[in-house]
BATOR-443291 format. One record per residue (C-alpha): residue number from 1; residue in one letter; chain; x, z, y. Coordinates in steps of 0.001 Angstrom, whole numbers, plus 500000, padded with zeros to 6 digits. Example, Ala and Ser with C-alpha at 12.3 -4.5 7.8 and 13.67 -1.06 7.14 Angstrom:
REM BATOR-443291
- num_residuo_cadena_east_up_north
- 1_A_A_512300_507800_495500
- 2_S_A_513670_507140_498940
***
This chain:
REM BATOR-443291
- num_residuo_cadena_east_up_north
- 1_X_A_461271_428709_643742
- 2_X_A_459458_426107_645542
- 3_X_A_455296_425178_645334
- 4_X_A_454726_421335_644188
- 5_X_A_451182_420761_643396
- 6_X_A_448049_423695_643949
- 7_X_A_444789_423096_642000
- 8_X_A_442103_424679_643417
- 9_X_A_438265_425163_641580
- 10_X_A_435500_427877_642573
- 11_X_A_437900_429958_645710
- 12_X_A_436266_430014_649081
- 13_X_A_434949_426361_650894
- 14_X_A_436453_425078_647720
- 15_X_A_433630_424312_645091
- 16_X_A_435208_421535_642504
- 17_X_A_438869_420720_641908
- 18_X_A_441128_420218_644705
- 19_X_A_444256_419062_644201
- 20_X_A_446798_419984_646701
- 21_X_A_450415_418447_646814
- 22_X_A_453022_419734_648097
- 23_X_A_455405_417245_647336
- 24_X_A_457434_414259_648668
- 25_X_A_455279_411202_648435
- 26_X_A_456714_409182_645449
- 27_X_A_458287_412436_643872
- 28_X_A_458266_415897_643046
- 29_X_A_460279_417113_645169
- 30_X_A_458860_420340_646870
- 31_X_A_458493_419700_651060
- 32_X_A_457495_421168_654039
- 33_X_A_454096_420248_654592
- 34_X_A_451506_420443_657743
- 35_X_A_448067_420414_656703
- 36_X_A_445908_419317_659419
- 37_X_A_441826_419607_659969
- 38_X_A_439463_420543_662558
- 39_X_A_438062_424637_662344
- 40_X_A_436274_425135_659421
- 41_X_A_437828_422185_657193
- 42_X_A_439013_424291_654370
- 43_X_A_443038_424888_655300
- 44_X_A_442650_428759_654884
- 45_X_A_441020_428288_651433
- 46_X_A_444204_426208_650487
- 47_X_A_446558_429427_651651
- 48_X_A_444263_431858_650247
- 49_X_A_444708_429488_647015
- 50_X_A_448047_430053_647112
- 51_X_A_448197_433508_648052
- 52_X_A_445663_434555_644847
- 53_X_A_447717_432504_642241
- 54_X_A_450527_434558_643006
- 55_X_A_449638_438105_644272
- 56_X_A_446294_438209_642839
- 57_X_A_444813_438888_645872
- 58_X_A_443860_438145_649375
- 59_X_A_443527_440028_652704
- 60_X_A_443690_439632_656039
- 61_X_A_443486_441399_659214
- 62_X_A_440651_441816_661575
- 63_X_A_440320_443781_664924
- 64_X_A_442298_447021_665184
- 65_X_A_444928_445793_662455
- 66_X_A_442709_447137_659741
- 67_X_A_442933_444511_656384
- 68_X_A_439650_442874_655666
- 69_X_A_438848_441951_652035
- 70_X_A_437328_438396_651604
- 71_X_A_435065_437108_649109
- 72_X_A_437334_434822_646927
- 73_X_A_434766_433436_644645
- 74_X_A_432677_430510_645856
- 75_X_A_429099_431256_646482
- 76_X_A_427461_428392_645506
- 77_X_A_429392_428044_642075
- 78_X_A_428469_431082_639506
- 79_X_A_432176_430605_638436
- 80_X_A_435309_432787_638765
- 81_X_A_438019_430935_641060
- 82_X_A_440383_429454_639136
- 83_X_A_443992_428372_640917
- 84_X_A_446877_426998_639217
- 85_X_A_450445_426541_640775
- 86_X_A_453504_424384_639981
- 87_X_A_456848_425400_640625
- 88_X_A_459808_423075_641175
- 89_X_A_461023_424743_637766
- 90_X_A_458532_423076_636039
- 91_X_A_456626_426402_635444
- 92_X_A_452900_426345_635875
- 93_X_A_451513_430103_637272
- 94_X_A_447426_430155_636752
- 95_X_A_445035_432505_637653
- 96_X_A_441434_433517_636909
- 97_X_A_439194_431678_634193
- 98_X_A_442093_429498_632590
- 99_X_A_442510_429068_629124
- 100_X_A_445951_429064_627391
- 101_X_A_447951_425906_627152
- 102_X_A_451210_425220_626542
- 103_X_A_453647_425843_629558
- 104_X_A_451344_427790_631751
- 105_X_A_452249_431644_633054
- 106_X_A_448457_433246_632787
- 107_X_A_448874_435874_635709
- 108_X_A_446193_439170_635228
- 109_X_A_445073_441340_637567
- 110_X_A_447961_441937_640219
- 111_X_A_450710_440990_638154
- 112_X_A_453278_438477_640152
- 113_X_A_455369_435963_638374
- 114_X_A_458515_437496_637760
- 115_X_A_461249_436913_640119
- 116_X_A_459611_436352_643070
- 117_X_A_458444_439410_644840
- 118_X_A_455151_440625_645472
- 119_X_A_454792_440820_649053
- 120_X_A_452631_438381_650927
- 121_X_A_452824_434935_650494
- 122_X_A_451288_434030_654316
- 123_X_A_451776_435245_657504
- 124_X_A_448386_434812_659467
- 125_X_A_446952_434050_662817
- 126_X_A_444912_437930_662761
- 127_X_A_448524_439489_661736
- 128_X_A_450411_438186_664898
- 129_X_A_447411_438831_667308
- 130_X_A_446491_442171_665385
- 131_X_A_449776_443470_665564
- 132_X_A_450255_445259_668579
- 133_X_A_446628_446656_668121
- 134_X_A_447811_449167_665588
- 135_X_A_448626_452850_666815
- 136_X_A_452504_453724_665620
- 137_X_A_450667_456533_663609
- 138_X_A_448667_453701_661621
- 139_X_A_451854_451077_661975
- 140_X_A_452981_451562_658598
- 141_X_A_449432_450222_657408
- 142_X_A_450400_446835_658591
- 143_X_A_453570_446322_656787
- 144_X_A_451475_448043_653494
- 145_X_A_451723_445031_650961
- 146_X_A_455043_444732_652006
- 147_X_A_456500_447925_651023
- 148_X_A_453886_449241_648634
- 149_X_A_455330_449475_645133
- 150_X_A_453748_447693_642225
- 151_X_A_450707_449355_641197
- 152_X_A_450392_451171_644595
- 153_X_A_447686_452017_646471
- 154_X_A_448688_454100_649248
- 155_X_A_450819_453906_652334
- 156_X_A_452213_457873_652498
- 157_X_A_451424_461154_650334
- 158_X_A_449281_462817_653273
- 159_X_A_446437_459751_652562
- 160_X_A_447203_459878_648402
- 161_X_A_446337_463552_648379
- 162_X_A_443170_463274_651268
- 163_X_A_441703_460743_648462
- 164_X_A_442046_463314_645891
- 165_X_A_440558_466196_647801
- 166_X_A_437557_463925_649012
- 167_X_A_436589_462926_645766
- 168_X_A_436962_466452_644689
- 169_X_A_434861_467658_647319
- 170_X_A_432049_465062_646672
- 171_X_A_431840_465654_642796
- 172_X_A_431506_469608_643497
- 173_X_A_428620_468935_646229
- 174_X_A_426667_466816_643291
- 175_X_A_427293_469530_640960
- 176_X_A_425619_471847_643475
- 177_X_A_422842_469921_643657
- 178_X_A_422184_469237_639966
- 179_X_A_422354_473078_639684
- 180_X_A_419593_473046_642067
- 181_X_A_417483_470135_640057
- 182_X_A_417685_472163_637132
- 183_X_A_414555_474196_637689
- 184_X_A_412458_470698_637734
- 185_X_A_414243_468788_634745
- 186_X_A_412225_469519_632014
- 187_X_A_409856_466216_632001
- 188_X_A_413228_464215_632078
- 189_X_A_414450_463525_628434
- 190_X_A_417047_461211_629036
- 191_X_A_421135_461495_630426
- 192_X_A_421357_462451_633842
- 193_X_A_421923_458926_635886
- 194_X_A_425672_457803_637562
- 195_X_A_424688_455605_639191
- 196_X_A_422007_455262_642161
- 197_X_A_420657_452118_640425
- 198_X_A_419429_454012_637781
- 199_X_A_417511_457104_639945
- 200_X_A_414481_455040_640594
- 201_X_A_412620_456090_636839
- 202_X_A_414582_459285_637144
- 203_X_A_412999_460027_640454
- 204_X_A_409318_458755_639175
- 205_X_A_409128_461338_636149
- 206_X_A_410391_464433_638212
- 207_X_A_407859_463441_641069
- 208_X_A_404803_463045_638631
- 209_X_A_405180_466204_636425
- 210_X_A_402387_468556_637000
- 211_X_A_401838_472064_637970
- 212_X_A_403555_471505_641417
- 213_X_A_402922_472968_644618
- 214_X_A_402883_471305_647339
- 215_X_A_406060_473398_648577
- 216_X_A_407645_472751_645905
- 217_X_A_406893_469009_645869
- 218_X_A_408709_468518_649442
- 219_X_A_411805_470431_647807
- 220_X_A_411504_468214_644976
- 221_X_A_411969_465149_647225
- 222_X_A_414633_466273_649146
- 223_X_A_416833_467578_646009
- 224_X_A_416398_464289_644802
- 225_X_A_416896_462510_648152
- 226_X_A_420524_464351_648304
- 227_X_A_421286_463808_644493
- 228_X_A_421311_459824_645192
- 229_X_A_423304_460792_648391
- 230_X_A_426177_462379_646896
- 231_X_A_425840_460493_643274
- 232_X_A_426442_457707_646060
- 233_X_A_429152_459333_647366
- 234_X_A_431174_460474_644589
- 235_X_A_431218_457085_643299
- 236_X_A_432438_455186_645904
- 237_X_A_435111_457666_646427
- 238_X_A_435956_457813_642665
- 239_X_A_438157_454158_642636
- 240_X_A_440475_455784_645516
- 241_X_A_440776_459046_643663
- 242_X_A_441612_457063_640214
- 243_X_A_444361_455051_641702
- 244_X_A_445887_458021_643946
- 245_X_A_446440_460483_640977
- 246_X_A_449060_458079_639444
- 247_X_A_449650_455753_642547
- 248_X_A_453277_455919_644087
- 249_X_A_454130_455580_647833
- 250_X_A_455748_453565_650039
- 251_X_A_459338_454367_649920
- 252_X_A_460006_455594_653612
- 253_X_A_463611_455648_653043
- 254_X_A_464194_451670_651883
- 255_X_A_461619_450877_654539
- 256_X_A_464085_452125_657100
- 257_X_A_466948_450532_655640
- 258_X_A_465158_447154_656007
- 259_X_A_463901_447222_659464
- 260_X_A_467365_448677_660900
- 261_X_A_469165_445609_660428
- 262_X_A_466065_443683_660898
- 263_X_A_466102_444400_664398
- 264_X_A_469147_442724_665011
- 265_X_A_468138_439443_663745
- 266_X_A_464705_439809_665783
- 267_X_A_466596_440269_668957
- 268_X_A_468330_437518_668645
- 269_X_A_465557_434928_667740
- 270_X_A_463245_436462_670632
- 271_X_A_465879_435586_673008
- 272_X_A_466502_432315_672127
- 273_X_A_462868_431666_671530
- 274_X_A_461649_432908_675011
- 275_X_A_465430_433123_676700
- 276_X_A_465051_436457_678332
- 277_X_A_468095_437405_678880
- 278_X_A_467550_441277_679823
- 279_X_A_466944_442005_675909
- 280_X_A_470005_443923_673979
- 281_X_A_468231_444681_670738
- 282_X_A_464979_446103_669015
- 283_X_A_464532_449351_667856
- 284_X_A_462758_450537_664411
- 285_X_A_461712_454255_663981
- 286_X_A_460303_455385_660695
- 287_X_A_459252_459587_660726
- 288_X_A_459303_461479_657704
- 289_X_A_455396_461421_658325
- 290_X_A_455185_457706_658391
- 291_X_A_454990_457123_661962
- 292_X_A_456546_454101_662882
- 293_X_A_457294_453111_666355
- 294_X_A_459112_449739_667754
- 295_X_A_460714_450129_671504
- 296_X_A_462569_447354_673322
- 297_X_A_466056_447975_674716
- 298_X_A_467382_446724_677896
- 299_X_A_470798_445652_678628
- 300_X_A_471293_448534_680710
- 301_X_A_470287_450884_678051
- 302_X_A_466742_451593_678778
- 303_X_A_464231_451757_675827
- 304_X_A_460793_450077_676387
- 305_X_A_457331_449776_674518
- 306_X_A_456705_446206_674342
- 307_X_A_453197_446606_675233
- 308_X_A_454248_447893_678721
- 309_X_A_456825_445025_679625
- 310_X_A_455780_441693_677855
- 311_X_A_452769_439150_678517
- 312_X_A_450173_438903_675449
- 313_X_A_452260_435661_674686
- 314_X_A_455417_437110_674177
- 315_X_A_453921_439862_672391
- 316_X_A_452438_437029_669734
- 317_X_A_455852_435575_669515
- 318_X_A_457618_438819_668897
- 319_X_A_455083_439632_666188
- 320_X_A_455792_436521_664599
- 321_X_A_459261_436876_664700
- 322_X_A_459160_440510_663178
- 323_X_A_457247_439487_660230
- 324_X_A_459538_436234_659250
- 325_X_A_462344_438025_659449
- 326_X_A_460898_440623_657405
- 327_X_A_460202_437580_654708
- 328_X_A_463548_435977_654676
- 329_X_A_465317_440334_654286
- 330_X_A_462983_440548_651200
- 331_X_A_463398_437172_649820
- 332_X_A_467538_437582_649615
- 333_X_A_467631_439061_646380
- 334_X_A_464694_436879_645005
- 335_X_A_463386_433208_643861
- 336_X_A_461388_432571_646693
- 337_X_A_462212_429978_649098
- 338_X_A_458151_429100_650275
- 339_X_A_456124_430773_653045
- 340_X_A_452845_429636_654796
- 341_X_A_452407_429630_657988
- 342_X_A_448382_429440_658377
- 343_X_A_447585_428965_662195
- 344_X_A_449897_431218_663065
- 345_X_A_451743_429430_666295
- 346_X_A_448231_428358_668338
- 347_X_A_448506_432045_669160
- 348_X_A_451232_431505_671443
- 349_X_A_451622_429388_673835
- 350_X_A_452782_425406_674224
- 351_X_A_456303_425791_675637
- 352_X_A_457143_428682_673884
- 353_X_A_455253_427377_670682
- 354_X_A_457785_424932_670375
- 355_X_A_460675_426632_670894
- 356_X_A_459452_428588_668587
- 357_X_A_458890_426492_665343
- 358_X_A_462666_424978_665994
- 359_X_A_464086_428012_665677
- 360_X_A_462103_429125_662538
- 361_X_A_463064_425786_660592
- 362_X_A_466403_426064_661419
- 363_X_A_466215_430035_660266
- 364_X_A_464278_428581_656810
- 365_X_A_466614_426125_656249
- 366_X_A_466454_425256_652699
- 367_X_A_462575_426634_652432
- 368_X_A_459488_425289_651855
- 369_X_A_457212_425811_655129
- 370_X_A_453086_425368_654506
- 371_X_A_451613_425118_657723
- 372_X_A_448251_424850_658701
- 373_X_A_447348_423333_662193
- 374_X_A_444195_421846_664001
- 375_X_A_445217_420378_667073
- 376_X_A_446113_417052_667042
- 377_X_A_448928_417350_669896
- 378_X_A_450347_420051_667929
- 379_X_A_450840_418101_664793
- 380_X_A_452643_415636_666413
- 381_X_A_455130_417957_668231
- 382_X_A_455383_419644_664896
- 383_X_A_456043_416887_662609
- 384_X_A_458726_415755_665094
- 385_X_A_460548_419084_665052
- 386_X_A_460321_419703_661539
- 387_X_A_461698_415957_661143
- 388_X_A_459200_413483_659939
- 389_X_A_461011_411613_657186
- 390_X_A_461402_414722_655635
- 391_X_A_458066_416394_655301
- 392_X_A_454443_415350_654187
- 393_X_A_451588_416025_656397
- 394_X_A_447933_416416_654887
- 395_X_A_444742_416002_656766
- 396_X_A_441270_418163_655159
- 397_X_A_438077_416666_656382
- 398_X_A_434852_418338_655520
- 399_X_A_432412_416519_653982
- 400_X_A_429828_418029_653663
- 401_X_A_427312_421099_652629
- 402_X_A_428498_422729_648884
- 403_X_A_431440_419794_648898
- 404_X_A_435298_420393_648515
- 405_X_A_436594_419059_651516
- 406_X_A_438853_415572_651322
- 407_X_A_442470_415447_651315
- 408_X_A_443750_412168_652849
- 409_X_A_447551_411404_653452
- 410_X_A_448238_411676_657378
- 411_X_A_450476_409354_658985
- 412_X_A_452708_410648_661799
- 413_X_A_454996_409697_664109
- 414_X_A_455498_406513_666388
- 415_X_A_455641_403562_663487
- 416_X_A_453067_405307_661236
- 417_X_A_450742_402611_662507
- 418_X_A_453172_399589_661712
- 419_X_A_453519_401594_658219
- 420_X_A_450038_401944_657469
- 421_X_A_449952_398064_657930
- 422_X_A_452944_397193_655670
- 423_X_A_451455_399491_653197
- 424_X_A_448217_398165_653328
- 425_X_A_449269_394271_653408
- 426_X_A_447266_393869_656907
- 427_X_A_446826_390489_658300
- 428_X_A_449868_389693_660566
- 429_X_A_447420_389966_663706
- 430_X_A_447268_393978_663296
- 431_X_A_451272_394182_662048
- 432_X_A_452072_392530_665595
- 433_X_A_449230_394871_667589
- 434_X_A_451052_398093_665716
- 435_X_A_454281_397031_666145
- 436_X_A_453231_395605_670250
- 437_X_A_451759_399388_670770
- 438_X_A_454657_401017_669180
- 439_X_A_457337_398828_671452
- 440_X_A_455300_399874_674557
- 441_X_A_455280_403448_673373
- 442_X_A_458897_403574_672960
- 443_X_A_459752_401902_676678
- 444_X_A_457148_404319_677907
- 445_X_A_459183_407346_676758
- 446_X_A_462526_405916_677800
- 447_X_A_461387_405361_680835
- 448_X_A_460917_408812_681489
- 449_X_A_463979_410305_679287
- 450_X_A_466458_407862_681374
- 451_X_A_464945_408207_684593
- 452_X_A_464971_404439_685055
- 453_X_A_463464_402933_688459
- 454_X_A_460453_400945_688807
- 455_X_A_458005_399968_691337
- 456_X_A_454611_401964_690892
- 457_X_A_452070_399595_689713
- 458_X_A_448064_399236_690772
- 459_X_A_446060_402462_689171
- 460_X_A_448913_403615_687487
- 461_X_A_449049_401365_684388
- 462_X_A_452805_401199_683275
- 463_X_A_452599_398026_680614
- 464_X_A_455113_396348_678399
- 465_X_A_455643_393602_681124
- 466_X_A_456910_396218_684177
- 467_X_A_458762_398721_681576
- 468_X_A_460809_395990_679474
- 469_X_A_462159_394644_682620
- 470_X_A_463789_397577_683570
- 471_X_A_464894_398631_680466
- 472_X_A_466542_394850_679636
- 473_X_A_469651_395665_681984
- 474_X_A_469874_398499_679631
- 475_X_A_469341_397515_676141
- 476_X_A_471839_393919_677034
- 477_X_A_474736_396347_677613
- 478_X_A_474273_397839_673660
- 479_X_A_477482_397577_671801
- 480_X_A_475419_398523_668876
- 481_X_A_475297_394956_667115
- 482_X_A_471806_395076_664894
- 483_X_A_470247_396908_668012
- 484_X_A_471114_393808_670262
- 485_X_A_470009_390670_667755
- 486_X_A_466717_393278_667576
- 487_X_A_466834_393532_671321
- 488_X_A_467197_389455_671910
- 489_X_A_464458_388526_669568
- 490_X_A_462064_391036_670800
- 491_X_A_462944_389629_674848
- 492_X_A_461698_386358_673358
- 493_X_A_458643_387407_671226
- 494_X_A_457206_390081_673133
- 495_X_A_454398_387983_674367
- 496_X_A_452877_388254_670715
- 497_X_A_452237_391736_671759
- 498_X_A_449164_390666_674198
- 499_X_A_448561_387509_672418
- 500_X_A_447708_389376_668906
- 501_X_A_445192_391271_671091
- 502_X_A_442375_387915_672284
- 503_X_A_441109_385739_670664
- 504_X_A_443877_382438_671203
- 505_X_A_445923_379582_669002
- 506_X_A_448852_381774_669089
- 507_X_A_447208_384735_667177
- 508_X_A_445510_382663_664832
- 509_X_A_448754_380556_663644
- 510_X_A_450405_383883_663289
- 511_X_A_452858_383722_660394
- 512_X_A_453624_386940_657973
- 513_X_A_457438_386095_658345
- 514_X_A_456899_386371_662621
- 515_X_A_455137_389427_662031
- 516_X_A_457187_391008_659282
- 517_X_A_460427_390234_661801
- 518_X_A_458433_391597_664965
- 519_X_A_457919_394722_663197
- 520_X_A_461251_395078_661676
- 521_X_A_462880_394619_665350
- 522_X_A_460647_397063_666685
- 523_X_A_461712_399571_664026
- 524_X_A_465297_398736_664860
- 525_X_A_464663_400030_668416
- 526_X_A_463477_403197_667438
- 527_X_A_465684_403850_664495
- 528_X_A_468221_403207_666597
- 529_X_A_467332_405419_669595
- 530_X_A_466162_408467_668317
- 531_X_A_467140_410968_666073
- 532_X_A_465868_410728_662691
- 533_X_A_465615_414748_661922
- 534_X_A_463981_415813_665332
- 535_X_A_462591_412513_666725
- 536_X_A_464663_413227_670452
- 537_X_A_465437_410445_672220
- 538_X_A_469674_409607_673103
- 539_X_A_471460_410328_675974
- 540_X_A_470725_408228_678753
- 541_X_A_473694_405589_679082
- 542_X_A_476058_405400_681178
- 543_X_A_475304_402390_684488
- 544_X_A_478175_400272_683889
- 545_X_A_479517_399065_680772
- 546_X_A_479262_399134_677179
- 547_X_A_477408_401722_675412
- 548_X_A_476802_403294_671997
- 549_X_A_474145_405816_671495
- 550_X_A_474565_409390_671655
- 551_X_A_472045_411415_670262
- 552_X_A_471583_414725_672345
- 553_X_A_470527_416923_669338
- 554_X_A_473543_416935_667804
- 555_X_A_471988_416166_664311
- 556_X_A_474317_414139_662366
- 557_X_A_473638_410075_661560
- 558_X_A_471268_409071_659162
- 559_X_A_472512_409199_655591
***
């Protein structure tokens, strides 16, 4: 199961409907998709969106490990959120104030859709850099919705039973004390309050009966003074108690029998993600008393806590790794072929960050990844890994106080200029200024990938003019037949590049059928030298001869 399309009313930063999709452009097929916006633009409403439409709740993880409850509702709506969710099944899962149609799955409470699992839909920023924050005596707490059976409320039977005996303790303290308040109860006509809201006339008719010493008075006030303190008490302990006398517990047997073979896997993508080489394997341990450490072993045998031997980066990174492998283990015998990814790789850092991402697409193959991002650098070494042709990126600009932000279509990638202007029936003035910028771009990076020569220019500014004449030798030698017509007609236009940019005859008698070809040549360079999956560049040709290119990636041709 795959998400196309969220909906989105009353959740968060999101006030009105928001319409989310999650699709290819032009059909409904469910993609990969980036969503992209500056700090505060609404992207962690969207995954929070998703998250409550099919767990029925949210959390997330703050300092220390320890799961933080958010306010889901709104606050400036007095509404209920309200998500819906279609599936690539042509299923539609709602939650919160929705009224029955046709075709839609009504979800209550913590129910999940069936199928699917219940474990958590995201993995977050605060779960990677919380993880190695929690004490292997509290470690199980992390992996809690994880493991936690439906209808569970407690990680082990030692915190069940402490819930029990807590709230037990509390309601025999108020008892005591009511025992005690009997002597002055006989102004009060009414039930004896549960709940501290309700003490305030209680307290006012006990205070103002007469006949009372002053003694007595000052006991009076105390008594009541401890009654609201343990009425307070008992109640807030009495949820915990409720669920723990019928809860079940996380199953410390399975949990083993997941993370043993886990570690395998994780050991194998930390290597390749960071290539240290001195790493054998990972190591799981689950105690009978749900302790739960995770050591490091060393080629040579020796066992290690990561927090002793790794950086605070490759701590992230392992983190990351432990907790998508732990998604794709659970997910085997299950629908579920979507995770989201909300700003979950800025915690680690740029060379590894990459690394990274490649490695998890190519370990989701055949998923949907939702990831959120906010750096603009990012996106675009993200939307090339991930393949640009094949996913849809999304951009979320705030707009403003009490507003659902705006979702705009975000063009990526080194034509999404000349795009933008085909799509948008530009004059042929900005076709030829994309399409000039997008040439330059492309000699710019060759230039570097082949290691061509070329005398250093005044300041530093490598233009068209110096790059294109060292790359000519180069691109005349193609055996590639559409590449060299491209190749001959750009040699003789590529002047329009500077003229489209002043004011001149030339720009002004511009035809759309000069453009249109100017554009299409330019595409034919690019198409034709990089890899249409992962955007890499080819192999640098041989210096004599005829060549064909030879992507480096290894990704097969364009279909």
């Amino acid at each position: 199961m795959k998400i196309q399309e969220i909906r989105i009313r009353s959740l968060r930063g999101i006030s009105e409907i928001l319409s989310v999709p999650l699709h290819a452009k032009g059909s409904k097929l469910a993609v990969t998709t980036l969503i992209f916006g500056d700090n505060g633009a609404g992207k962690s409403s969207v995954i929070d969106a998703l998250e409550f439409a099919i767990r029925g709740q949210v959390s997330r993880r703050g300092i220390g490990g320890r799961k933080q409850r958010k306010e889901l509702r709104n606050l400036f709506l007095d509404l209920p959120p309200i998500v819906t969710a279609k599936t690539d099944s042509g299923e539609c899962l709602a939650r919160g104030a929705v009224k029955s149609t046709k075709g839609t799955n009504i979800l209550k409470g913590r129910e999940t859709p069936k199928g699917i699992g219940g474990w958590p839909v995201a993995v977050r920023r605060q779960d990677v850099e919380g993880f190695w924050r929690v004490d292997d005596d509290r470690r199980l707490e992390f992996f809690y919705d994880y493991f936690l059976p439906a209808g569970g409320s407690f990680a082990d039977e030692q915190r069940r039973t402490e819930a029990i005996r807590l709230y037990d303790e509390a309601v025999l303290a108020h008892h005591s004390v009511i025992d005690r308040l009997e002597v002055y109860l006989d102004p009060w006509r009414g039930e004896i309050p549960e709940h501290v809201g309700a003490t305030s006339t209680f307290k006012r008719v006990l205070m103002q009966q007469d006949g009372l010493r002053r003694r007595d008075r000052r006991e009076l006030e105390e008594l009541i003074d401890e009654f609201e303190f343990t009425l307070s008490r008992r109640n807030s302990l009495a949820g915990a108690a409720k669920s723990a006398r019928n809860a079940q517990v996380i199953d410390l047997e399975r949990v083993a029998n997941v993370l043993e073979p886990l570690a395998v896997a994780v050991a194998e993508d930390f290597r390749i993600a960071t290539g240290l080489t001195w790493l054998s394997n990972v190591n799981f341990h689950v105690t009978g008393s749900g302790r739960m450490s995770i050591h490091l072993i060393t080629t040579t045998g020796k066992r290690c806590d990561p927090r002793d031997v790794l950086s605070e980066a490759y701590l992230d990174l392992l983190a990351l790794m432990i907790v998508a492998d732990l998604h794709l283990v659970l997910a085997k015998d299950t629908e579920r072929r979507f995770i989201a990814f909300d700003d979950v790789f800025q915690s680690v850092d740029a060379p590894l960050r990459q690394r990274a991402l490649q490695h998890i697409a190519t370990k989701f193959d055949g998923w949907q990844l939702i990831i959120t991002l906010h750096d603009g650098l990012w996106l675009k070494s993200a939307a090339k890994i991930l393949g640009e042709s094949n996913i849809r990126v999304l951009r979320l600009r705030n707009v403003g106080h009490q507003a659902s932000p705006a979702i705009l279509d975000e063009r990526t990638g080194p034509l999404a200029d000349i795009d933008a202007c085909i799509e948008d029936s530009a004059s042929p003035i900005l076709l030829v200024q994309a399409s000039g910028r997008a040439l330059e771009s492309l000699c710019h990076e060759l230039s570097f990938t082949w290691k061509v020569q070329i005398q250093r220019p005044p300041r530093d500014e490598y233009k068209l003019a110096n790059l294109w004449e060292v790359l000519k030798p180069t691109f005349s030698r193609s055996a590639d037949a559409p590449f060299l017509q491209a190749y001959l007609r750009l040699d003789s236009a590529k002047f329009l590049r500077n003229e489209a940019a002043h004011s001149n005859e030339t720009a002004d008698s511009l035809t759309d059928s000069e453009a249109s070809q100017f554009a299409a040549d330019v595409r034919t360079l690019w198409n034709t030298l990089t890899c249409p999956r992962c955007g890499r560049l080819v192999k640098n040709p041989e210096i004599n001869g005829i060549w064909t290119p030879v992507r480096r990636c290894g990704h097969a041709d364009r279909q």
